[in-house]
C-alpha positions in Angstrom: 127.8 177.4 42.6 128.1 175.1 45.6 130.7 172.6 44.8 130.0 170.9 48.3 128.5 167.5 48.0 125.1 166.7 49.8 125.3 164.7 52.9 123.1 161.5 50.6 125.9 162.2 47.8 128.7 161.5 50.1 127.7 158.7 52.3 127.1 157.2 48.9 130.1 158.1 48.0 131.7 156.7 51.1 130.2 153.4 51.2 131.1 152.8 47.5 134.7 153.6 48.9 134.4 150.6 51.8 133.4 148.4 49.0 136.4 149.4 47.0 138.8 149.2 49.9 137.5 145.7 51.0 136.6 144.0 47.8 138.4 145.8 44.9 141.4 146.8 45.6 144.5 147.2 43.4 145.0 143.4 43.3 141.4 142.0 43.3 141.3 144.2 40.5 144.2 142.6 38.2 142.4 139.1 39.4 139.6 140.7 37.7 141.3 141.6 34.7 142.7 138.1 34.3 139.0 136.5 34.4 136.7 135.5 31.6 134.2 137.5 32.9 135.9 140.5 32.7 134.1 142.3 35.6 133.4 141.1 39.1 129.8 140.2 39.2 129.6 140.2 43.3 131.3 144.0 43.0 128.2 144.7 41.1 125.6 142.7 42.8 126.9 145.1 45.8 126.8 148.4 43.8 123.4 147.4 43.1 122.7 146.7 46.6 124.2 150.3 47.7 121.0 151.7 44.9 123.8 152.9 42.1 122.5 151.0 39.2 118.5 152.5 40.4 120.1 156.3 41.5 118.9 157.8 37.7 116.2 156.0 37.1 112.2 157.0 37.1 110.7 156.0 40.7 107.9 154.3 38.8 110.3 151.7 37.9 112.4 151.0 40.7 114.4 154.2 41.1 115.4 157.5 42.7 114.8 159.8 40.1 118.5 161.3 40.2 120.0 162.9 38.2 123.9 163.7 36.7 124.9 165.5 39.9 123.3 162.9 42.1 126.0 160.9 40.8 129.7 162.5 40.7 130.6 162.0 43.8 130.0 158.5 43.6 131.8 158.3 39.9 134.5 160.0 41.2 135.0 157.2 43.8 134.8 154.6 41.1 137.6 156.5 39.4 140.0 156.3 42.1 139.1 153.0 42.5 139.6 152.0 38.6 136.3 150.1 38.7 135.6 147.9 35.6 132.3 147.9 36.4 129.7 148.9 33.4 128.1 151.9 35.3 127.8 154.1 32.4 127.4 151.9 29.7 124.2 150.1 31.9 122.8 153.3 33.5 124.3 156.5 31.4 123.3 155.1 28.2 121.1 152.2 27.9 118.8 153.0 30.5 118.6 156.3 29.8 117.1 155.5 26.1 115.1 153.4 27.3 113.7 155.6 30.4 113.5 158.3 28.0 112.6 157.1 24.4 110.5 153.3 25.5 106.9 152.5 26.2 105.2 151.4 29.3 105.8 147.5 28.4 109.6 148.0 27.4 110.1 150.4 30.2 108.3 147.7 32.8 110.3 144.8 31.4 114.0 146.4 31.5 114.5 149.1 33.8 113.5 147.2 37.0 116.3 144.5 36.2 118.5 147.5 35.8 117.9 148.4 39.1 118.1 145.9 40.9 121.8 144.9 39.1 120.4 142.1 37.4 120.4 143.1 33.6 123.8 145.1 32.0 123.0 146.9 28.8 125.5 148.5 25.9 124.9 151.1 23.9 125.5 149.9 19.9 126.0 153.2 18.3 129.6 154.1 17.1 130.6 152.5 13.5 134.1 152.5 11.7 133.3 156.4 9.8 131.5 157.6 12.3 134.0 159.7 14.2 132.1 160.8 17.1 129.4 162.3 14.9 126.0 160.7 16.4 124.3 161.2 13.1 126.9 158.8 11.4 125.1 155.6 10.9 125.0 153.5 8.1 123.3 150.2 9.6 120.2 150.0 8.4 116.8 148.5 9.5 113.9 147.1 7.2 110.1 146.6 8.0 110.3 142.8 7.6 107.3 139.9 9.0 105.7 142.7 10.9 108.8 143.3 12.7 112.1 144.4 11.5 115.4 143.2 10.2 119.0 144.7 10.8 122.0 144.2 8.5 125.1 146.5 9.4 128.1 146.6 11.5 128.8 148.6 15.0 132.5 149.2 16.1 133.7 149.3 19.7 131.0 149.0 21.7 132.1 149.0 25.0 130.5 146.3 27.3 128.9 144.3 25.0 130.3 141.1 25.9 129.0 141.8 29.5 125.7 143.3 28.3 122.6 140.9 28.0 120.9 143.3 26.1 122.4 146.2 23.6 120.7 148.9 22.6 121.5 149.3 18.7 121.5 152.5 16.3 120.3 151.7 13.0 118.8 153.8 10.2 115.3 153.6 8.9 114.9 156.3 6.7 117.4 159.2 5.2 120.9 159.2 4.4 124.2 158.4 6.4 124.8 161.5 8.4 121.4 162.6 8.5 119.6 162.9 12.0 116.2 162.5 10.9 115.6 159.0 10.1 118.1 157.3 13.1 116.3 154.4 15.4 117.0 152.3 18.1 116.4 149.0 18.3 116.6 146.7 21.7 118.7 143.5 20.7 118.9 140.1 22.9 123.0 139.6 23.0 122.2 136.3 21.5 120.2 137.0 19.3 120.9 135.0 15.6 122.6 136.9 13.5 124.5 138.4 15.5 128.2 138.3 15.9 130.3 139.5 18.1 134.3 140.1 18.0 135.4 140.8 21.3 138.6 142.3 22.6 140.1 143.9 25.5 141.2 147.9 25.4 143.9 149.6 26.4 142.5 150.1 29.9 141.6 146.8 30.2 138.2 147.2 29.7 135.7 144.7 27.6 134.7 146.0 24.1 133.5 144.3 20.8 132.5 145.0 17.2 129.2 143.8 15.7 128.4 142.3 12.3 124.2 142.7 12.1 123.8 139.8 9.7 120.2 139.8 8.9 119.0 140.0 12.5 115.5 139.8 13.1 113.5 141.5 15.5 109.9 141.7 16.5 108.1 145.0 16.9 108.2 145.8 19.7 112.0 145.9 19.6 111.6 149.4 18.6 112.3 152.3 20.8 110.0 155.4 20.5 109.3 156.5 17.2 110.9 155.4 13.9 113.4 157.9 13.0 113.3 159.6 15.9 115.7 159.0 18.4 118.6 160.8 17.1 118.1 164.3 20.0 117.6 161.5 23.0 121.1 159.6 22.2 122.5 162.9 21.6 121.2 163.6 24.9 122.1 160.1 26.4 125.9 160.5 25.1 125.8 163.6 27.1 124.5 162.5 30.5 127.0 159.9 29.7 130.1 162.0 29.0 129.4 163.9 32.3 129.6 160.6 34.3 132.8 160.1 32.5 134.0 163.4 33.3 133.2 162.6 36.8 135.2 159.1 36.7 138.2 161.3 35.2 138.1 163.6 38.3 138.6 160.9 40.7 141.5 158.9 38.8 143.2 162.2 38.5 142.8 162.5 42.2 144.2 158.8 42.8 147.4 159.7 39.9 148.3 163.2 42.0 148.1 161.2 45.7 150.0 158.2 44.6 152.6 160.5 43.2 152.7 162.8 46.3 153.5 159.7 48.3 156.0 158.7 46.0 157.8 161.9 45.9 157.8 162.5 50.0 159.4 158.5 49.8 161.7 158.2 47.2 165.0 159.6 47.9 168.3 161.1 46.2 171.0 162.5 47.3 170.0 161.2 51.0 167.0 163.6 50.4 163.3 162.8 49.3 163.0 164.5 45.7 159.6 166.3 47.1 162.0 168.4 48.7 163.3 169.4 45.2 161.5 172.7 44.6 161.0 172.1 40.8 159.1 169.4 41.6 157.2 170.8 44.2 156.3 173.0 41.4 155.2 170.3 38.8 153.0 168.7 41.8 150.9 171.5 42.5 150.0 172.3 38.3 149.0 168.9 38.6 147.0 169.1 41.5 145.4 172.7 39.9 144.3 170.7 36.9 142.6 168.3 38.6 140.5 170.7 40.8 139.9 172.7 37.4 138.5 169.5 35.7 136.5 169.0 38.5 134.8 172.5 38.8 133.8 172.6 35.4 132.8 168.3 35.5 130.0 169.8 38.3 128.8 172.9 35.8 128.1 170.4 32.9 126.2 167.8 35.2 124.1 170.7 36.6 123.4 172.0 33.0 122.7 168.4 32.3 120.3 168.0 34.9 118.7 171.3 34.2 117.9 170.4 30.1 116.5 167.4 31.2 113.9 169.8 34.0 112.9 171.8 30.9 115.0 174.9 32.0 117.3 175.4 29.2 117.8 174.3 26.0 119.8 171.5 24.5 122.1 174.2 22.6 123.0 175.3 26.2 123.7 171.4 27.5 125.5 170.7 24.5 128.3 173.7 24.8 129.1 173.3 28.5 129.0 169.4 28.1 131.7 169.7 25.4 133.9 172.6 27.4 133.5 170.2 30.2 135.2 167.4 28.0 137.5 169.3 26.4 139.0 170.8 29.7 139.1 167.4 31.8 140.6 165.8 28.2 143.6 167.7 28.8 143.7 168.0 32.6 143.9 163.8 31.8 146.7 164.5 29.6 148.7 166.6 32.0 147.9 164.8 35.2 148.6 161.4 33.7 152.0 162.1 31.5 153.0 163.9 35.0 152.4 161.1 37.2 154.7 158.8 35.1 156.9 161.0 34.7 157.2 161.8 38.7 157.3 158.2 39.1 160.3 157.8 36.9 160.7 154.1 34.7 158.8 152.1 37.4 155.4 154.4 36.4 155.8 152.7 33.2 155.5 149.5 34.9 152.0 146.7 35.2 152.7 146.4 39.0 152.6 150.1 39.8 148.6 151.8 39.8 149.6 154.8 38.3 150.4 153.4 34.8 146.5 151.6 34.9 145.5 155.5 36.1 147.2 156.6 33.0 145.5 154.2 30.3 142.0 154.7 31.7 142.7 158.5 31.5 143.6 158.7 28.1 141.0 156.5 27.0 138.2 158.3 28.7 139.9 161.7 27.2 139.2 159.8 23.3 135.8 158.0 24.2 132.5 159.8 23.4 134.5 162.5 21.9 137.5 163.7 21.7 139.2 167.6 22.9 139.1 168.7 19.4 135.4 167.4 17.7 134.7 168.7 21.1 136.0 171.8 20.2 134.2 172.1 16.9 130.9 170.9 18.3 131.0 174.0 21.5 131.8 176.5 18.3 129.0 175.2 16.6 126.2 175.7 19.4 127.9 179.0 20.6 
């Protein structure tokens, strides 16, 4: 396959780079880290502006009708850059349910705010048991005043305390574990009822859990069909996981430059150790890895894309989707241990990039799946 990038994909890419380089660098982004916010709202006015938050979305509402591979190039740049930003929560999950799964009024009234940066979404799904399996879901919704009621509990759900609306998983019919009977429900942030503990990850990121304390909703807070959604987040934590894969790619790219610089500029015994061939050696596995994780990041965006078209089946997604997450899981693993490694103590350190490289890594390798239910789930649909 062509692993060349269109010219659209890269001056996309490119100008999401300038922004980067001018407004969210290294430093603006520890300022960012330090607000209450959490994110930089102008950094995402401007993504909007540059048609990012619109890219995947249907033309009939205000976007481009792209698809995964319209975006890696542009993911990989947010990588490098270690953007907070909630691109995939907003566009990879939420608005993909709702493109896919909403009516002509719920599409109408959310997806154009999407796209024109004004509305962040987060995808409630994940609960305490669930590990990774999307079937998993004991929160459960009632018929209740002609509209419904939840009562449950969601775990980690990155974003949420940026999100104005989340898009929550709850269970109308069936038994925990069972795909027939899941539903998603679209849930004001404020809404009474709910509460939110918030908390910070590892990479610095925003994240909360839910309690769903008798939350009522009107009707038309339903998405598609009653117990139906269960193949369409399946489908959505997919799309999702390639965007991630993508995101990998490029902070894999920033963790082998900075430590090629650092190894032509730190020196001992009146040499620089890149001279040292051992290292040398090191350098280029981790450089290998990267471009491997990248290769097969681009196969599961185009299998992606193509499920989506109609021209293979979910089966087929779902395998490459999961190689693709297992392989980039461990080039994360390699490529960050190496670079901190290479870097000696001061890698370890807040003030050096490399160490933030290394968090987000290895919490992208353990989000929407980790290497070995990855594993297990490409056995399963081989």
């Amino acid at each position: 396959m062509d692993f060349q990038y269109t010219e659209e994909q890269q001056l996309l890419a490119d100008s999401v780079a300038r922004l980067a380089e001018q407004h969210y660098d290294f430093e603006a982004r520890k300022r960012v880290i330090a607000s209450e916010a959490g994110h930089s709202a102008e950094a995402w006015r401007q993504l909007a502006e540059l048609g990012l938050t619109a890219l995947t979305l249907p033309a009939e509402h205000g976007g481009f009708d792209g698809g995964a591979l319209e975006m890696v190039a542009t993911m990989e740049t947010i990588g490098q850059s270690l953007m907070l930003e909630p691109l995939v929560s907003t566009v990879g999950l939420g608005a993909r349910l709702i493109a896919r799964l909403g009516n002509d009024a719920q599409r109408q009234a959310l997806l154009p705010a999407v796209a024109e940066g004004r509305l962040i979404l987060a995808l409630a799904h994940a609960e305490h048991d669930s590990r990774h399996d999307p079937a998993q879901v004991s929160t459960r919704a009632e018929p209740h005043a002609g509209g419904w009621r939840l009562r449950g509990s969601k775990s980690l759900v990155l974003d949420a305390p940026l999100a104005g609306k989340l898009i929550v998983s709850a269970r109308t019919a069936g038994e925990p574990s069972a795909p027939v009977g899941l539903s998603l429900f679209v849930v004001d942030a404020t809404a009474a009822g709910l509460r939110m503990q918030t908390m910070r990850t590892q990479d610095n990121r925003r994240a909360a859990d839910l309690a769903l304390e008798d939350v009522e909703l009107p009707a038309a807070a339903l998405l598609g069909t009653a117990g139906g959604a269960y193949e369409a987040i399946v489908e959505a934590l997919d799309f999702a996981t390639a965007l991630a894969c993508a995101e990998a790619v490029g902070a894999m790219r920033s963790a082998n430059l900075a430590t090629l610089e650092y190894l032509k500029t730190r020196r001992q015994f009146g040499v620089p150790i890149g001279s040292f061939q051992a290292l040398q050696h090191r350098l280029v596995d981790m450089f290998v890895s990267a471009e491997q994780a990248r290769s097969i990041t681009l196969l599961a965006c185009s299998r992606v894309d193509a499920a989506a078209r109609g021209e293979i089946a979910a089966a087929e997604r779902m395998r490459t989707v999961s190689a693709a997450k297992v392989k980039v899981s461990e080039a994360a693993r390699h490529v960050g241990q190496e670079a901190i490694q290479l870097h000696g103590g001061m890698g370890m350190t807040q003030e050096m990039k490399v160490a933030h490289t290394f968090k987000r890594l290895t919490m992208i390798a353990q989000t929407m799946g980790d290497a070995d239910w990855h594993i297990e789930r490409y056995a399963a649909n081989s």
